[in-house]
C-alpha distance (Angstrom), angle and dihedral (degrees) to the residues before:
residue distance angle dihedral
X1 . . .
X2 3.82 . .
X3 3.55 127.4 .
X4 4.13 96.2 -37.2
X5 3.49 86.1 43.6
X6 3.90 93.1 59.8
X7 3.23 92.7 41.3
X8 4.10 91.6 56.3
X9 3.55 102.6 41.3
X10 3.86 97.5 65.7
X11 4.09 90.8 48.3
X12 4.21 85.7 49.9
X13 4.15 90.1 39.9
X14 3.93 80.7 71.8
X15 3.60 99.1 64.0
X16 3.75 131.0 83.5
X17 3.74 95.2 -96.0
X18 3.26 137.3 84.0
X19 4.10 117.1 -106.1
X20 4.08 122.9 -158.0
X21 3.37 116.6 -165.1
X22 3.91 109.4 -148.5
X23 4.04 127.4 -167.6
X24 3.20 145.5 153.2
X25 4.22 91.9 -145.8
X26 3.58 120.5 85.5
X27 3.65 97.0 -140.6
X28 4.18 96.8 34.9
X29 4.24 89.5 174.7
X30 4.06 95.9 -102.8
X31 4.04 108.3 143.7
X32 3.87 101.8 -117.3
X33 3.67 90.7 -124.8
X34 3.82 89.0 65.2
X35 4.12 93.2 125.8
X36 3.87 114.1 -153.2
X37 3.68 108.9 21.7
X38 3.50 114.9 109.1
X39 3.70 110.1 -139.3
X40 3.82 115.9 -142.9
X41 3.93 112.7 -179.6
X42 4.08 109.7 -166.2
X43 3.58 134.5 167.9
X44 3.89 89.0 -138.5
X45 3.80 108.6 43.9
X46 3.82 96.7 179.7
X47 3.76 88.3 58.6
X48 3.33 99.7 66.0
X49 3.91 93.6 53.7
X50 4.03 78.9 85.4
X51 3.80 88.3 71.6
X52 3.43 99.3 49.5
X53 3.88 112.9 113.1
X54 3.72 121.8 -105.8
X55 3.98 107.4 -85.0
X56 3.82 99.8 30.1
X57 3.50 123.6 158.7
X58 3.99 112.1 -135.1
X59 3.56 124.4 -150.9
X60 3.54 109.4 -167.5
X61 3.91 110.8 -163.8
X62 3.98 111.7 140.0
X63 3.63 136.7 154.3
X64 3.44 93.4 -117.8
X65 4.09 133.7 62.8
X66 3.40 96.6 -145.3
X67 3.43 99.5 53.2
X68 3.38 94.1 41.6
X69 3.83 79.3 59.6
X70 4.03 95.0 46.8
X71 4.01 92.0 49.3
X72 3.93 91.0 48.1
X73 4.23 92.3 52.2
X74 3.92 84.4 45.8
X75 3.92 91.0 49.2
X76 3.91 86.9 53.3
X77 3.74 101.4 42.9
X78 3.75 82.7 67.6
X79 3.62 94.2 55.1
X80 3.93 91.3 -167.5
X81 4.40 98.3 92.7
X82 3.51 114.0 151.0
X83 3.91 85.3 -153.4
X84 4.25 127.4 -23.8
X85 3.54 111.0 -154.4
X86 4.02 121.8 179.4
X87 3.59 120.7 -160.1
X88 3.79 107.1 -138.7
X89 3.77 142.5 94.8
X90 3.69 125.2 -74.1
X91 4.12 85.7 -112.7
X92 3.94 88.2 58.2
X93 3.95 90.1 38.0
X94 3.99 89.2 53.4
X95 3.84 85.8 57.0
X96 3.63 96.3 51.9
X97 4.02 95.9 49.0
X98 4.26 86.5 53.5
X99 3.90 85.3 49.7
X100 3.72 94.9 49.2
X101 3.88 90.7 50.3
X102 3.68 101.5 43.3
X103 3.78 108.4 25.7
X104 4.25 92.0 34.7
X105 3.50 97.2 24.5
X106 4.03 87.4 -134.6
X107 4.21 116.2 164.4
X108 3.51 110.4 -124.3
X109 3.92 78.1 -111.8
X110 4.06 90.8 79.0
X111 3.72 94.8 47.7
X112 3.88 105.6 35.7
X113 3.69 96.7 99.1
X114 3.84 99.2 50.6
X115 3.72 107.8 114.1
X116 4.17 110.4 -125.6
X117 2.73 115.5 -169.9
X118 3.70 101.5 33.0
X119 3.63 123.6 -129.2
X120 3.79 140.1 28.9
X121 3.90 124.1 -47.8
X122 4.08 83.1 -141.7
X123 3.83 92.9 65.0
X124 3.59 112.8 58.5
X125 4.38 128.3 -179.0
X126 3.51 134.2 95.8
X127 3.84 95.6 -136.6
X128 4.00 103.2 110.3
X129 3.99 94.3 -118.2
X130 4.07 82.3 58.0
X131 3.88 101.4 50.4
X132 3.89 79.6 37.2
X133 3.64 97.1 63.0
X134 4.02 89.4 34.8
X135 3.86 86.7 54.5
X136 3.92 91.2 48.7
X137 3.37 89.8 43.7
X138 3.78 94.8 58.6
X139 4.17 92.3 44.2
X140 3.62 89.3 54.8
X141 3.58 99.9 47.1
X142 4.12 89.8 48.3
X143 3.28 92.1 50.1
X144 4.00 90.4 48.5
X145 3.35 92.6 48.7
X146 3.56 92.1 56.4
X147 4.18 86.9 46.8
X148 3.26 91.8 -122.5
X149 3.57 105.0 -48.1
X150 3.52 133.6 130.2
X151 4.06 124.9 -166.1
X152 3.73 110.2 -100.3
X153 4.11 114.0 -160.6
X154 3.68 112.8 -105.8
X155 3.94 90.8 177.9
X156 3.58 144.8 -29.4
X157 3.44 102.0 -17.5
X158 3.77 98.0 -25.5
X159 3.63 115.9 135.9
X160 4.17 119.1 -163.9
X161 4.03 114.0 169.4
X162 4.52 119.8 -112.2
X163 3.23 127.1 173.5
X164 3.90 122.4 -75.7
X165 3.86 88.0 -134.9
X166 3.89 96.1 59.8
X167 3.87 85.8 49.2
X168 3.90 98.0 54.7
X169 3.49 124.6 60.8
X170 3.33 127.4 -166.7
X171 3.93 97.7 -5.0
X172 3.65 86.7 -53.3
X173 3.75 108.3 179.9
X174 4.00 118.1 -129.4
């Protein structure tokens, strides 16, 4: 969360998906009046990446390496992301792919598509609206590329792309 955090999560609230907001701070900077972000406050962050739906997009952007770390190997357990993007330098992201080897034994295979750093080359600035927009940016364009489809779980683990429309009903936000 933090401040890029809130200033993301209002520019995602506005597509046709549904966003949850997870942290482990009580007061994670998200204006109140933020409408359609379910807020979900949780001493163990990386646990509830196990009750995400199939398909979800995670945007990983703590205060804290290490959980950073512990939501990313939660996000590829699943093996059915939509999209994993890390916010983070490519210094810190270097780190993390020598972890995943040697402490998860993970092929570069299972982590190739994570997106470290975060954001689009095209939109540079540090200030959070900037790496906000970049971030968006990025989402958007995934999730064009794949015209509008997200992988839906057709087994353990097994991945096959449907239609974002027969997923959401009513406007439901992912």
């Amino acid at each position: 969360a933090g401040h890029v955090g809130s200033a993301l999560a209002p520019i995602l609230a506005q597509l046709p998906s549904r966003l949850k907001w997870v942290d482990s701070r009580e007061n994670p900077g998200l204006e109140e009046n933020a409408q359609d972000i379910d807020r979900i406050f949780s001493d163990a962050p990386a646990a509830e990446v196990a009750d995400m739906p199939p398909g979800s997009y995670f945007i990983i952007m703590t205060h804290n390496h290490q959980l950073d770390y512990d939501i990313l190997c939660a996000a590829l357990r699943r093996k059915d992301a939509a999209y994993i993007g890390l916010i983070g330098s490519q210094t810190k992201w270097r780190r993390f792919q020598m972890r995943l080897q040697h402490q998860e034994g993970y092929a570069e295979s299972v982590y190739s598509e994570v997106h470290c750093p975060i954001g689009l080359n095209q939109v540079p600035g540090k200030r959070p609206i900037e790496v906000a927009v970049s971030v968006a940016g990025e989402v958007i364009s995934n999730y064009n590329q794949h015209n509008g489809q997200r992988p839906a779980v057709q087994g353990p683990g097994r991945a096959q792309l449907q239609p974002l429309a027969d997923q959401l009903q009513h406007k439901e936000r992912v």
